[in-house]
N, C-alpha and C positions, 0 to 999 in steps of 0.2 A: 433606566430606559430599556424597553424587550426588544426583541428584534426585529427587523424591519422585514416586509416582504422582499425585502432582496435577500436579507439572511436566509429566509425560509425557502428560495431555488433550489431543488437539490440542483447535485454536482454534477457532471456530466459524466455519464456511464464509465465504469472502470471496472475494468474484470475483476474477481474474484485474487485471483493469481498473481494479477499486476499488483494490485492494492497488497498486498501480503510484501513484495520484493520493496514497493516505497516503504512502506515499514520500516522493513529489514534497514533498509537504505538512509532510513531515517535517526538512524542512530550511529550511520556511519560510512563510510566506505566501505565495499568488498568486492571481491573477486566471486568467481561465481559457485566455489565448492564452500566456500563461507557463507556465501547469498542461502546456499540449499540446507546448511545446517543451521542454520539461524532462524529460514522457516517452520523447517524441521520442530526446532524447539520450544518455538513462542505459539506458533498454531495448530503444530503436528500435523502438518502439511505436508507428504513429500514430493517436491518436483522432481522431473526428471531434470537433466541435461537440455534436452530440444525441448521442453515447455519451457525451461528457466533462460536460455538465450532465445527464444522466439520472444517471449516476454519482451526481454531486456532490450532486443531489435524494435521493436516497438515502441516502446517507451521513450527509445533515444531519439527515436525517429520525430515522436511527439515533442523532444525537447524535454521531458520530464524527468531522462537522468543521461549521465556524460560518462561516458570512460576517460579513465584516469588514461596518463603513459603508465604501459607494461612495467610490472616488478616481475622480473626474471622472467616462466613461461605464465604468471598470470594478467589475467586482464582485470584490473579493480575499476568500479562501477562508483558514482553518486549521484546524488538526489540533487536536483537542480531546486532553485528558489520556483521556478512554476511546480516542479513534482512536489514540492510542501505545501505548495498552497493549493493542488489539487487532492491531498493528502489529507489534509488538514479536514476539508472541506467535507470531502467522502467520508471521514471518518465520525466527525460533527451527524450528520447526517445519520449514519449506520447506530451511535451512540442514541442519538433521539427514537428511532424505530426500537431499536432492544429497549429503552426506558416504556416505551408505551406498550410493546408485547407484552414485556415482562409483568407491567403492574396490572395489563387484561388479564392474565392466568394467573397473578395473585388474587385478585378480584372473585375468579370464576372458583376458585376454591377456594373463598372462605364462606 
């Protein structure tokens, strides 16, 4: 069975930036100098400080991720069951558009 036109909604707008820290976040809890090298590594993204808690303020605010209680001076962050399934969804999404880019300029050179 394919997918239903409900599957095929995209997801509701999700920056760049945010969609990078669910990620991140999706693999786990962190604080926010973890949060920045973890982007760092998997997209070569560097946030600053005030993008990556403006983010995070956002996000929380949306319900999409929680802070943890303080370990010592850090604040650890995660991904709520709605920021996975908006996660999920964006990324489903973002995957389908590269699959169709992709095999258009396969296409176009050969």
């Amino acid at each position: 069975m394919g997918p239903t036109a409900q599957d095929m909604t995209p997801p509701p707008q999700l920056p760049e930036k945010s969609t990078l820290i669910l990620a991140s976040l999706a693999g786990g809890a962190k604080h926010g100098y973890a949060l920045i090298q973890d982007v760092q590594d998997f997209a070569e993204v560097r946030l600053g400080p005030g993008t990556l808690y403006g983010c995070l303020a956002r996000l929380e605010e949306s319900g999409l991720v929680e802070a943890l209680p303080p370990q010592d001076r850090r604040q650890p962050y995660r991904i709520t069951p709605a920021g996975l399934d908006l996660l999920r969804a964006r990324l489903a999404n973002s995957a389908r558009v590269a699959e169709v880019g992709l095999a258009r300029i396969q296409a176009r050179m050969a």
